[in-house]
C-alpha positions as semicolon CSV with decimal commas, in nm:
position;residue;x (nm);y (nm);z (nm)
1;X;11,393;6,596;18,094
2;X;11,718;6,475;17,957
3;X;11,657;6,165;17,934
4;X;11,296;6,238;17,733
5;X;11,565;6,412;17,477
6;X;11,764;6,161;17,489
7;X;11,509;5,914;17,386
8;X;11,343;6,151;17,124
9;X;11,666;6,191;16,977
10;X;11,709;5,772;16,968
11;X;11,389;5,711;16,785
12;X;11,445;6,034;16,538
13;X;11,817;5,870;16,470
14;X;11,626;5,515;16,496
15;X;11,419;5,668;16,171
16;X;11,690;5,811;16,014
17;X;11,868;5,517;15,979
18;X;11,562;5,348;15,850
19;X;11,489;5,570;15,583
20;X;11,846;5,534;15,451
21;X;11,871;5,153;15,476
22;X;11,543;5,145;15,277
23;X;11,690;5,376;15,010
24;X;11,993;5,183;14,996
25;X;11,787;4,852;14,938
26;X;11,583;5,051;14,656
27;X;11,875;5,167;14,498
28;X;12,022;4,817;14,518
29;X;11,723;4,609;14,331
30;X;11,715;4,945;14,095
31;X;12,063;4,901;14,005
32;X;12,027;4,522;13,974
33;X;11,703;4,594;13,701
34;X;11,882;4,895;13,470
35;X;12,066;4,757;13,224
36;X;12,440;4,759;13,253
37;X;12,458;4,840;12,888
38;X;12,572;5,200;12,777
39;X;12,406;5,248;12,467
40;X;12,100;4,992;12,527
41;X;11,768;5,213;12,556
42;X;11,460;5,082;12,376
43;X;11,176;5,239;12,322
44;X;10,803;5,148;12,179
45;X;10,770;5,252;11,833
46;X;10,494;5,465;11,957
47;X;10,749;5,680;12,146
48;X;10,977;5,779;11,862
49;X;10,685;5,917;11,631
50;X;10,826;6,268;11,471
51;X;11,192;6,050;11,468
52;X;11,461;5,986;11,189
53;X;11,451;5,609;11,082
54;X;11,682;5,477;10,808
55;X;11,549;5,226;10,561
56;X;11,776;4,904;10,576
57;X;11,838;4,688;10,219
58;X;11,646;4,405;10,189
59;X;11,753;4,047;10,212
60;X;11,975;3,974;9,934
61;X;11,733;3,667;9,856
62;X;11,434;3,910;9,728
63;X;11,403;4,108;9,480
64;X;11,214;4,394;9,670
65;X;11,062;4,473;9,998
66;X;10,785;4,235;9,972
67;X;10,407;4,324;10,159
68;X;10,632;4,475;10,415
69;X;10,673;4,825;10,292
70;X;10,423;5,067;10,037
71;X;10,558;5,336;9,854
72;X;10,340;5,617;9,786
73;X;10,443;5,886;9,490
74;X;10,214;6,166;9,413
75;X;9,937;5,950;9,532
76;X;10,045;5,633;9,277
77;X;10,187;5,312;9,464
78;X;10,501;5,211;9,330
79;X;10,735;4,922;9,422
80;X;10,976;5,023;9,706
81;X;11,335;4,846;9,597
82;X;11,685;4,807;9,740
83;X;11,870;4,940;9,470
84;X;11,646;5,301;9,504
85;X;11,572;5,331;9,867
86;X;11,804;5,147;10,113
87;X;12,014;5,406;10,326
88;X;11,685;5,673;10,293
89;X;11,637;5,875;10,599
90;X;11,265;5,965;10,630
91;X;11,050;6,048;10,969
92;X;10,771;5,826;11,136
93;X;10,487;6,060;11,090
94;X;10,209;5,827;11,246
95;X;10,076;5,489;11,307
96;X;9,801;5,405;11,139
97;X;9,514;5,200;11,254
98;X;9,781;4,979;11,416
99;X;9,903;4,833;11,113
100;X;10,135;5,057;10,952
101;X;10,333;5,284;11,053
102;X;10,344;5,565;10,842
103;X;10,689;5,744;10,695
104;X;10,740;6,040;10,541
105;X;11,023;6,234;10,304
106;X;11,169;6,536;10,228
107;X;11,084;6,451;9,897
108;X;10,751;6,392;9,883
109;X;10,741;6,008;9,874
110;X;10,547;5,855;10,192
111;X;10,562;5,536;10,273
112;X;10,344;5,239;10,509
113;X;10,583;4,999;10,674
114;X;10,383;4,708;10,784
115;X;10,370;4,701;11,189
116;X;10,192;4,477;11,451
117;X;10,180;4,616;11,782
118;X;10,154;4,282;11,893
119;X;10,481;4,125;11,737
120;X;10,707;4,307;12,009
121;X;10,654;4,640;11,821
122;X;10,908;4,623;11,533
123;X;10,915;4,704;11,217
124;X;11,094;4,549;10,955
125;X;11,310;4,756;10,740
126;X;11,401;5,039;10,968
127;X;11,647;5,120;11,251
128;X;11,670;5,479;11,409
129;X;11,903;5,745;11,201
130;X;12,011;5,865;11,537
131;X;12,174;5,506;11,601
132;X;12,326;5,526;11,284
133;X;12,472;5,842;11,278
134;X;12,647;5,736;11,617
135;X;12,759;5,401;11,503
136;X;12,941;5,601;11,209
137;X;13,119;5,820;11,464
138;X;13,284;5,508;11,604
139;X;13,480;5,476;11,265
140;X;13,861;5,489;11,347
141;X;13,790;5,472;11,697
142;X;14,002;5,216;11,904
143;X;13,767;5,044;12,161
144;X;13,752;4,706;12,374
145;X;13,657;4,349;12,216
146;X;13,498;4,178;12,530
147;X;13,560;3,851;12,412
148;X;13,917;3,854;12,433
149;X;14,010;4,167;12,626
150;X;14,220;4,351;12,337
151;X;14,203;4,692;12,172
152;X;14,063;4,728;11,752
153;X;14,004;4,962;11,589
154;X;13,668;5,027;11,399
155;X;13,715;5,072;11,042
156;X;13,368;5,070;10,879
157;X;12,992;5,060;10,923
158;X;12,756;4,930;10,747
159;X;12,327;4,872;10,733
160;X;12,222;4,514;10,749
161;X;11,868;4,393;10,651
162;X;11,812;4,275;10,983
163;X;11,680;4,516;11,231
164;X;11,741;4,340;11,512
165;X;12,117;4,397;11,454
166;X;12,106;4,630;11,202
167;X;12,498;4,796;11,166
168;X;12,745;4,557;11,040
169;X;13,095;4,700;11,199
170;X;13,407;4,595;11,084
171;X;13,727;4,626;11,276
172;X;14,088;4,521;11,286
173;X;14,327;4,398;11,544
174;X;14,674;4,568;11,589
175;X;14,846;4,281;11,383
176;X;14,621;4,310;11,093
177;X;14,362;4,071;11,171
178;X;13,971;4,219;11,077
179;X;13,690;4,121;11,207
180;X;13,299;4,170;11,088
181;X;13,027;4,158;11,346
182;X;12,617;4,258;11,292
183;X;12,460;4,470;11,620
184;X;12,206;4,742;11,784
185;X;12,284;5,049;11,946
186;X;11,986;5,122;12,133
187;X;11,786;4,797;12,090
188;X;11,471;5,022;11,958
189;X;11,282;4,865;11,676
190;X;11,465;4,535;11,778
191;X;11,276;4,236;11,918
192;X;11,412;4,157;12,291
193;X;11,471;3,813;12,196
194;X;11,707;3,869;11,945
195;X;11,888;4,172;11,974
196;X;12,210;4,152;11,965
197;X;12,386;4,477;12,108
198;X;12,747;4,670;12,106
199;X;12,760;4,676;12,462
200;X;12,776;4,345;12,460
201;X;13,062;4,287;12,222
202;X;13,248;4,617;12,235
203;X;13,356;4,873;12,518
204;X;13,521;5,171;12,514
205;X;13,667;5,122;12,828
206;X;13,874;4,847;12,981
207;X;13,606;4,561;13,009
C-alpha cells in the first residue's frame, strides 16, 4: 500500500514539475517576443477611434497639407494650413469607407485625413495627444542618453511633421552641450519600419 502512495505521489510530483517547466519555457519565448521598450505600445488606428490626436505642421517644403487632409467648416471645404491648424487637438470620430479617417473638433470644424489600411495603418499628419502630453512632462527631467551612458536633462519638446518620429526633444549635457533628437512614444500611427522610439535613445534609469 505504501509503496502504491509512494508511486502516486512520484507521478503527481512527476506532473507538477512538468507543468512548471512548461510555464517557465512559455514565459521565456513570451518574454523574448514583448518588447523591452517602456513606452513602445502600438496600436491599429482602428483601436484608438474616440482618441485625442494632435495635428503635426507640415513639411516646411509645402505650402499646405496637400490631398492628405480635408477641412470641413459649416459644411464648406476649406484649405487645412500650418500656420492655422498645426498643434490642434481633435478626436478620431470614425473611419470612413477605409479611406479616411474622420476627425472631429470642439469647434465645429471636421476634418478627413487620408488613410490606407493597407500602408501599415498610418496616417499622415497626426500622432496621439496622449503621447504628447507625456513627452511634455519629460521637460526638465534628467534621464539616461543610451548612446553614451550619461545623464541630460530635457529642456524642450517639440511636433515634427513626421509621424513616424513625431516629438523633436531637445536636451543638454551637464557641461552645456545640447542636443536635438526626432522620436515616438508609443510607436502608434508610426510605420514599424521607421519608427524611431525614446526607449531606444533615452532611459530613465541607468541603461
Amino acid at each position: 500500500m505504501a509503496t502504491i502512495i509512494s508511486l502516486y505521489y512520484l507521478v503527481g510530483m512527476n506532473k507538477v514539475l512538468i507543468a512548471l517547466f512548461s510555464l517557465f519555457v512559455s514565459s521565456t519565448a513570451y518574454s523574448q517576443q514583448k518588447p523591452v521598450t517602456k513606452f513602445y505600445a502600438p496600436r491599429k488606428i482602428e483601436q484608438t477611434i474616440g482618441q485625442k490626436y494632435v495635428l503635426l505642421p507640415a513639411d516646411s517644403s509645402k505650402m499646405n497639407y496637400n490631398f492628405y487632409l480635408h477641412k470641413w467648416v459649416d459644411g464648406e471645404e476649406l484649405k487645412a494650413t500650418p500656420a492655422t491648424d498645426e498643434g490642434k487637438v481633435m478626436v478620431l470620430a470614425n473611419i470612413v469607407e477605409d479611406t479616411h479617417a474622420k476627425f472631429t473638433a470642439e469647434w465645429g470644424v471636421i476634418y478627413f485625413q487620408y488613410f490606407k489600411p493597407g500602408d501599415d495603418g498610418t496616417m499622415s499628419f497626426f500622432a496621439p495627444a496622449a503621447d504628447y502630453e507625456k513627452a511634455k512632462s519629460f521637460v526638465n527631467k534628467q534621464v539616461w542618453l543610451k548612446s553614451d551612458k550619461k545623464k541630460v536633462t530635457i529642456t524642450g519638446v517639440k511636433l515634427t511633421p513626421d509621424n513616424n518620429a513625431p516629438f523633436k526633444f531637445t536636451y543638454k549635457y551637464a557641461n552645456g552641450k545640447q542636443g536635438i533628437i526626432a522620436l515616438a512614444l508609443s510607436g502608434t500611427n508610426s510605420k514599424k519600419d521607421k519608427v524611431q522610439l525614446f526607449d531606444e535613445k533615452f532611459s530613465f534609469v541607468t541603461p
